[in-house]
C-alpha positions in Angstrom: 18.4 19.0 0.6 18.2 22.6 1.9 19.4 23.2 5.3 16.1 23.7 7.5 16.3 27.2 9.8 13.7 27.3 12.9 13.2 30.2 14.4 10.4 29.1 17.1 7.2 29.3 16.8 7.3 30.5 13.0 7.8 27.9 10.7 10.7 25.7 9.3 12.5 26.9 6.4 14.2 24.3 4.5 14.7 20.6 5.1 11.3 18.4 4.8 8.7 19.9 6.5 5.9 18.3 7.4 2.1 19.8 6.6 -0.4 18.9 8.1 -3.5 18.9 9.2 -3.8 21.6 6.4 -1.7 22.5 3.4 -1.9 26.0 1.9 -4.6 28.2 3.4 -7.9 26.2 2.5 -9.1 25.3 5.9 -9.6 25.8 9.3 -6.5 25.8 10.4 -3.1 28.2 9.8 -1.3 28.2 6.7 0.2 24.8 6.2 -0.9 23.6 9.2 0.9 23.3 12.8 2.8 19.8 13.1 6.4 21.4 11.0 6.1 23.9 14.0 5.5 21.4 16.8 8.5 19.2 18.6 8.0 15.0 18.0 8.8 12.3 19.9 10.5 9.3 19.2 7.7 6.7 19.1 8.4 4.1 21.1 6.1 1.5 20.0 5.7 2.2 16.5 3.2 0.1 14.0 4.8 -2.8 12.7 6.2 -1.6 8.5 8.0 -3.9 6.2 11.4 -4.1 7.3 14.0 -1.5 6.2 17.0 -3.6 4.7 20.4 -1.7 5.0 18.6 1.7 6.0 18.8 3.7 9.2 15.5 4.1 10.5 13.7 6.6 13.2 10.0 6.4 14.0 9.0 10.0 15.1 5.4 10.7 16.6 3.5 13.9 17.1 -0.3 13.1 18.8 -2.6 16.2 19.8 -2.1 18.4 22.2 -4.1 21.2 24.2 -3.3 23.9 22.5 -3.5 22.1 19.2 -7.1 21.0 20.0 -7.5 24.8 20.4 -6.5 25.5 16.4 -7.9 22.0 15.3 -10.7 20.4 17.5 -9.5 16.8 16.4 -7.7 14.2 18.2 -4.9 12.5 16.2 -1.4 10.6 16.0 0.8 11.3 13.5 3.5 8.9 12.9 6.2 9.8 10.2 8.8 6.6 9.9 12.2 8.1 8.1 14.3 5.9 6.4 18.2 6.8 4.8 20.3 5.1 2.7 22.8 5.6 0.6 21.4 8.2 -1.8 17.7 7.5 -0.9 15.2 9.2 1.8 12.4 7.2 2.3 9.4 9.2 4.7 6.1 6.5 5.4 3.4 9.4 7.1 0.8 7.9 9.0 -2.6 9.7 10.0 -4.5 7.8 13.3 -8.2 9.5 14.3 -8.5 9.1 17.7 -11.1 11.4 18.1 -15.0 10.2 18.4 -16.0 11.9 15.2 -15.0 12.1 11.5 -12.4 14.2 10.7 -11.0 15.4 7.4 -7.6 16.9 6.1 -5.0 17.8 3.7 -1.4 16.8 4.0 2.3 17.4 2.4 6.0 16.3 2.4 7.7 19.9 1.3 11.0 18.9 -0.3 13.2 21.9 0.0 16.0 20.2 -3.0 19.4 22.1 -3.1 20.2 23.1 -6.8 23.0 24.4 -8.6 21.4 27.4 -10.5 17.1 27.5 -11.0 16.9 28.4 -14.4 18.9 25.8 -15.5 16.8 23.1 -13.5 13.6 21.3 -15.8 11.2 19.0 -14.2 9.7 16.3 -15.9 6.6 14.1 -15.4 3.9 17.0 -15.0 3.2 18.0 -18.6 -0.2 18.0 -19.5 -1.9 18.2 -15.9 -4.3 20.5 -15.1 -2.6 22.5 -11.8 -4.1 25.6 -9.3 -1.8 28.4 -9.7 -1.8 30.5 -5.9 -0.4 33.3 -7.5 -3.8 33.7 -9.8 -6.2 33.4 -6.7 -5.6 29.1 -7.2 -6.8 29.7 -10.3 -7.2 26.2 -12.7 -4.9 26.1 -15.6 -3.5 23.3 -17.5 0.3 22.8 -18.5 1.6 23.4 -21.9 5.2 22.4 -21.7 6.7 19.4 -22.5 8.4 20.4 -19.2 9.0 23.0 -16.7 11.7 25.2 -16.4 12.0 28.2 -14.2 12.4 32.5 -15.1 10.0 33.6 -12.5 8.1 33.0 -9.3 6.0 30.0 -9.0 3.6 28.5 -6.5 1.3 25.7 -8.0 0.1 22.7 -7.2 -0.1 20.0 -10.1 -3.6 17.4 -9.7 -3.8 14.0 -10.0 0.1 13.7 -10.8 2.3 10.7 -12.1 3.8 8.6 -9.0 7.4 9.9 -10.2 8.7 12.8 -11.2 12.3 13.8 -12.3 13.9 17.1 -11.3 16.8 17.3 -13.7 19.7 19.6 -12.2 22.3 20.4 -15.6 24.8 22.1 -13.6 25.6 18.9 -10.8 24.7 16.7 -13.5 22.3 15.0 -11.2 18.6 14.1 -10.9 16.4 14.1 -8.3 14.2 11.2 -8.6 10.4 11.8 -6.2 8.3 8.6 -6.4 5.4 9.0 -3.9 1.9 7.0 -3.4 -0.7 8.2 -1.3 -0.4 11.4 -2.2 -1.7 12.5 -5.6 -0.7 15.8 -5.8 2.5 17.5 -6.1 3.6 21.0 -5.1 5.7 23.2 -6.4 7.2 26.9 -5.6 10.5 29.1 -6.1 9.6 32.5 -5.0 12.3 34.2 -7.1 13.8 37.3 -6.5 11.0 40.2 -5.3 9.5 37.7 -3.2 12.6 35.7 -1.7 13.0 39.7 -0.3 9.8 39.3 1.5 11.0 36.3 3.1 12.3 36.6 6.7 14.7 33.4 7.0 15.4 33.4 3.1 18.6 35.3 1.6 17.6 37.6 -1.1 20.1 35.2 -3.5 19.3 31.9 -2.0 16.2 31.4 -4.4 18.9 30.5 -7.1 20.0 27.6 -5.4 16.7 26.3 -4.1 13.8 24.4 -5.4 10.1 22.8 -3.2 8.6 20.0 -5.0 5.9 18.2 -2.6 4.4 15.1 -2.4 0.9 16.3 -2.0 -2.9 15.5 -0.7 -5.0 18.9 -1.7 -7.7 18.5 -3.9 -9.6 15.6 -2.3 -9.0 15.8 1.6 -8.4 12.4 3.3 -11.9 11.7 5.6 -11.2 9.2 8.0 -13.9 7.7 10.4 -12.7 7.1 14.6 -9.8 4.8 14.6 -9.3 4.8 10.8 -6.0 5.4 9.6 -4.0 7.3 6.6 -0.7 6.5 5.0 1.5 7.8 2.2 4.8 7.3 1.1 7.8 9.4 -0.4 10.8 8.2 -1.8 13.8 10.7 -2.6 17.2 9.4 -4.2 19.1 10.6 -6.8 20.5 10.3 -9.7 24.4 10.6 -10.6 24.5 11.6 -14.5 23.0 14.2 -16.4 20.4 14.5 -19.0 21.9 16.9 -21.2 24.9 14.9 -21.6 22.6 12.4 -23.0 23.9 10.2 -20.2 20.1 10.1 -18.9 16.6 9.8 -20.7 14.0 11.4 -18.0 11.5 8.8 -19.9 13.6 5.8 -18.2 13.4 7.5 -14.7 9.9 8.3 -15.3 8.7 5.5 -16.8 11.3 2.7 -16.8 11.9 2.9 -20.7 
C-alpha cells in the first residue's frame, strides 16, 4: 500500500481512501465525495459482524455533520469495520439513512497498491468488460486485451466486474489478490508522467511505483429508503510468487482452477 499524505482539507493521497457519498464527478456533491476528507470516530457500539478470527479489528464511524448537510442534504452513518491479518486487509463499509427521505449514492474503496515498476505490472480478471473511459468524456468502450498492462495514463472504470481480480507485480514476484462483493464496479487509474506533474502531493516519478484499483458502486447508485442500510466488502491479500515464473496461474487466483 501507498503511504497516504493529508494535507487538510484537500484530499488524501495514497493509503485507502474512502468515497463517498459520490465517486468521480457525477453528482451533487464534490469530486469523490467528502468522507476521505472528514476525521472518524471510533464507533463505540458498532453492529454486531461475524467474528474476526485471528484479525485485529477497528470499527471507525463517520455520521453527518452540519456542514456536510450543507454539500449533501442527507442524514447518514457510515460505518467502515477494518480488519488485518497477516497478509490480508479486510474493509466491511456500511451505508445507514437516517434521514426522513430516500437518498441515493455512489461509493468506492481506492486502493492506492505499491508496485515495483508500472509497466511491468498486468491485471487480470477485466478482459472483455465494457468500461467508461474519463479521459474520453466517460466515454463507453469495451476491452480488447486478454489483460491490461500499462504505457500511458489511465482513468477508467470497468462495469459489472468479476468479484476478484489479480494484479500481478513481475518485479516483487507478488500478486495482489482484490475480491470484493457489494460493489460491482472496479476502478482504475495511473496518471503517468504529464499528469503525475499536475499533481500537488504526487512526485513527478512516483507514478512508476503506484497503481489505484477500486472496489466500486458507479453505474447503478445504491437508493436506500429511511433506516435502510448498504454494505459492501473488500478483501486485499497477497500473493508471494510470481506469474512469470510460472510459479502462479492468474486463472487459479481468479477462478480457483
Amino acid at each position: 500500500m501507498v503511504q497516504a499524505i493529508w494535507k487538510p482539507p484537500k484530499a488524501i493521497r495514497g493509503g485507502l481512501p474512502v468515497f463517498f457519498p459520490q465517486f468521480g464527478n457525477l453528482g451533487t456533491s464534490e469530486r469523490n465525495g467528502f468522507a476521505r476528507n472528514r476525521f472518524w470516530t471510533i464507533d463505540s457500539d458498532p453492529s454486531p459482524l461475524p467474528p474476526s478470527n485471528n484479525h485485529s479489528s477497528v470499527d471507525l464511524l463517520l455520521k453527518s455533520t452540519d456542514e456536510d448537510l450543507k454539500i449533501w442534504p442527507r442524514s447518514f452513518e457510515l460505518r467502515l469495520r477494518v480488519s488485518l491479518s497477516a497478509g490480508k486487509l479486510t474493509l466491511i463499509p456500511r451505508v445507514r439513512n437516517t434521514d426522513t427521505k430516500p437518498f441515493s449514492f455512489t461509493f468506492a474503496l481506492r486502493n492506492y497498491l505499491s508496485v515495483s515498476d508500472i509497466s511491468e505490472v498486468r491485471v487480470e480478471g477485466l478482459e472483455t468488460l465494457d468500461y467508461l473511459d474519463n479521459l474520453m468524456r466517460r466515454e463507453r468502450f469495451t476491452e480488447q486485451a486478454d489483460a491490461i498492462t500499462f504505457d500511458g495514463e489511465v482513468d477508467r472504470i470497468y462495469l459489472s466486474s468479476p468479484p476478484k481480480i489479480a494484479i500481478i507485480d513481475h518485479e516483487k514476484k507478488r500478486t495482489f489478490v482484490l475480491r470484493k462483493d457489494g460493489m460491482p464496479d472496479a476502478g482504475m487509474w495511473n496518471p503517468w508522467d504529464k499528469r503525475a506533474k499536475t499533481v500537488p502531493d504526487l512526485g513527478y516519478e512516483d507514478y512508476k511505483t503506484m497503481l489505484c484499483v477500486d472496489s466500486a458502486v458507479t453505474e447503478t447508485p445504491i437508493v436506500l429508503k429511511p433506516l435502510e442500510e448498504w454494505k459492501g466488502y473488500q478483501e486485499l491479500s497477497t500473493v508471494s510468487s510470481s506469474y512469470c515464473s510460472g510459479q502462479l496461474d492468474p486463472r487459479k487466483v481468479l477462478y480457483g482452477f
